[in-house]
C-alpha positions in Angstrom: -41.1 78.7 -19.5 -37.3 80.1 -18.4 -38.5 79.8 -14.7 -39.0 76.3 -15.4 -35.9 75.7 -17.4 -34.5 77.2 -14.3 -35.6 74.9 -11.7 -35.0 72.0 -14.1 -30.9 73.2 -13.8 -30.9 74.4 -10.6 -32.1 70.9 -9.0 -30.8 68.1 -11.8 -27.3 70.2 -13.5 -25.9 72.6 -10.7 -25.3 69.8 -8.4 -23.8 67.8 -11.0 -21.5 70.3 -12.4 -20.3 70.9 -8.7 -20.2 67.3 -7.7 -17.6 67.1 -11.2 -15.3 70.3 -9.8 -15.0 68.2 -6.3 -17.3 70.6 -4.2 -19.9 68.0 -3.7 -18.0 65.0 -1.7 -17.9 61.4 -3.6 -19.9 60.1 -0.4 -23.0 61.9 -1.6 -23.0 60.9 -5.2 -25.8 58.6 -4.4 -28.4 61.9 -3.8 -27.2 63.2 -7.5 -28.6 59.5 -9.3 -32.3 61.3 -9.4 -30.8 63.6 -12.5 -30.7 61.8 -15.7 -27.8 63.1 -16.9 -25.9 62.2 -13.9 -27.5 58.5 -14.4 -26.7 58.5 -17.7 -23.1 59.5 -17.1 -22.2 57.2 -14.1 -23.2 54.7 -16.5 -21.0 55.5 -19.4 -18.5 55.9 -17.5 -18.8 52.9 -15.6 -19.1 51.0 -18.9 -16.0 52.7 -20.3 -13.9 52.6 -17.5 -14.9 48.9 -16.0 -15.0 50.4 -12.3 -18.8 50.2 -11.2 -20.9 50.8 -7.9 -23.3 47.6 -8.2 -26.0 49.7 -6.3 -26.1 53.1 -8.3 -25.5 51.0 -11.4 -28.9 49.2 -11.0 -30.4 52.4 -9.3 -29.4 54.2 -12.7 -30.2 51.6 -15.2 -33.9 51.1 -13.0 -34.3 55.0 -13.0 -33.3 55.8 -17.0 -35.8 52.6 -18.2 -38.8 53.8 -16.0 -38.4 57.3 -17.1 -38.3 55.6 -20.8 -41.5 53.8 -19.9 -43.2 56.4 -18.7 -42.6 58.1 -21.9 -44.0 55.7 -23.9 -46.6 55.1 -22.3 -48.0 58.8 -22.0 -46.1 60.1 -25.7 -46.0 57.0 -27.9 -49.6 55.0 -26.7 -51.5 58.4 -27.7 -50.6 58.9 -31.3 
């Protein structure tokens, strides 16, 4: 289970945490949009700020609601 936890951070947080310190350059934000937390926080602060990419808005909002979906329909449809 802690190897897993593992690869979960290693491929959705690291690169998120080091795209927020500057190491990971602005023009490759678009790769970091598959990490949920990164979604979700492009969003927010989109929303709070007012300055928004149109294209990893959409990508984020499309990606966060299928993952939502796909929860309910494998969690919620089985109880």
């Amino acid at each position: 289970m802690l190897g897993l936890l593992m690869a979960y951070m290693f491929v959705f947080t690291i690169p998120s945490i080091l795209f927020g310190f500057g190491v990971i350059d602005a023009k490759h934000e678009w790769m970091l949009m598959i990490s949920p937390s990164h979604s979700a926080g492009h969003l927010i602060g989109s929303a709070v700020s007012g300055d928004f990419k149109t294209g990893m808005t959409i990508a984020g909002c499309g990606y966060l609601s299928s993952g939502l979906c796909a929860f309910q329909v494998c969690c919620v449809s089985h109880v």
